[in-house]
C-alpha positions in Angstrom: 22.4 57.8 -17.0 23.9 61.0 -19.2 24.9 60.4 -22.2 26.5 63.3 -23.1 29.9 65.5 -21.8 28.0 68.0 -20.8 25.3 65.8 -18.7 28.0 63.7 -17.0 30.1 67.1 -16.1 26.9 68.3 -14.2 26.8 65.5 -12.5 30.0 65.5 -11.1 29.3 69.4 -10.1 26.3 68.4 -8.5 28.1 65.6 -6.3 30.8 68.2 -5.3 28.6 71.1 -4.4 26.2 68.5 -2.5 28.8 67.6 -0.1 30.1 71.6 0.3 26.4 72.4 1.4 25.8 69.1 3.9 29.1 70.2 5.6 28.1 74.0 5.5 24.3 72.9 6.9 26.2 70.4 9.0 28.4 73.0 11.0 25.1 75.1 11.4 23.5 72.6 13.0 26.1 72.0 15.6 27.4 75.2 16.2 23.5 76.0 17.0 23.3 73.0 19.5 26.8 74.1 21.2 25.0 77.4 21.6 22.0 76.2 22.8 24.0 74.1 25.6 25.8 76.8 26.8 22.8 79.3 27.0 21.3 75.8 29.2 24.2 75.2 31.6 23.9 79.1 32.3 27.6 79.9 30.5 26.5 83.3 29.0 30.3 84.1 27.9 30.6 80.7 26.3 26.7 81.0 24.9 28.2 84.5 23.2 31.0 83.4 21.7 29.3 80.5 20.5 26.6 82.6 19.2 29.2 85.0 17.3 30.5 81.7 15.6 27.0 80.5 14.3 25.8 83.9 13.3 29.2 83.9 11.0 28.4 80.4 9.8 24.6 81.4 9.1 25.5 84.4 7.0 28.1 82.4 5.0 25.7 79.4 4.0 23.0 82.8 3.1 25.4 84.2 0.8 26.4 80.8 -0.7 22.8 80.6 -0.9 22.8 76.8 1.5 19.9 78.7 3.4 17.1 81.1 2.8 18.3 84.5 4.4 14.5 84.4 6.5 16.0 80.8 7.5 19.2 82.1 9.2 17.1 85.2 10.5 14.9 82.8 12.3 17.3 80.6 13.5 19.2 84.1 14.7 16.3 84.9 16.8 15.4 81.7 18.4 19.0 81.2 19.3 19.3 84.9 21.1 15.7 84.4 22.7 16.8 81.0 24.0 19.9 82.9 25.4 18.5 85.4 26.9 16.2 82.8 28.9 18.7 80.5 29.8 16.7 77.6 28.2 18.1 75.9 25.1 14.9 75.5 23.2 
């Protein structure tokens, strides 16, 4: 356990910014398998807009550096090829 202010303050920080990034990585995650189900059920207008939401959630958790920017670039990729075949991989 800390035994100094300083210590126990980073603690605290730690807890707080731990549960920000599960949420952020969390909404990723899902947004990516709504995506992936609409590109599946052949809904290319609901696969889009789905897509538009998760490519906006990927470059948040880059910038509040949740994920590796080759991470959401990736994930960008596969998601669009998996789109564009119709198959959520």
């Amino acid at each position: 356990m800390a035994n100094n202010k300083s210590a126990l303050k980073r603690i605290r920080q730690t807890k707080v910014r731990t549960e920000r990034n599960k949420a952020l990585k969390s909404k990723v995650k899902s947004l990516r398998k709504k995506t992936l189900e609409a590109a599946a059920e052949g809904k290319t207008d609901d696969a889009q807009e789905a897509m538009k939401a998760l490519t906006s959630a990927l470059d948040r958790a880059v910038k509040k550096s949740v994920l590796h920017k080759n991470k959401a670039a990736n994930v960008k990729a596969k998601t669009v090829k998996a789109i564009k075949s119709g198959v959520g991989a």
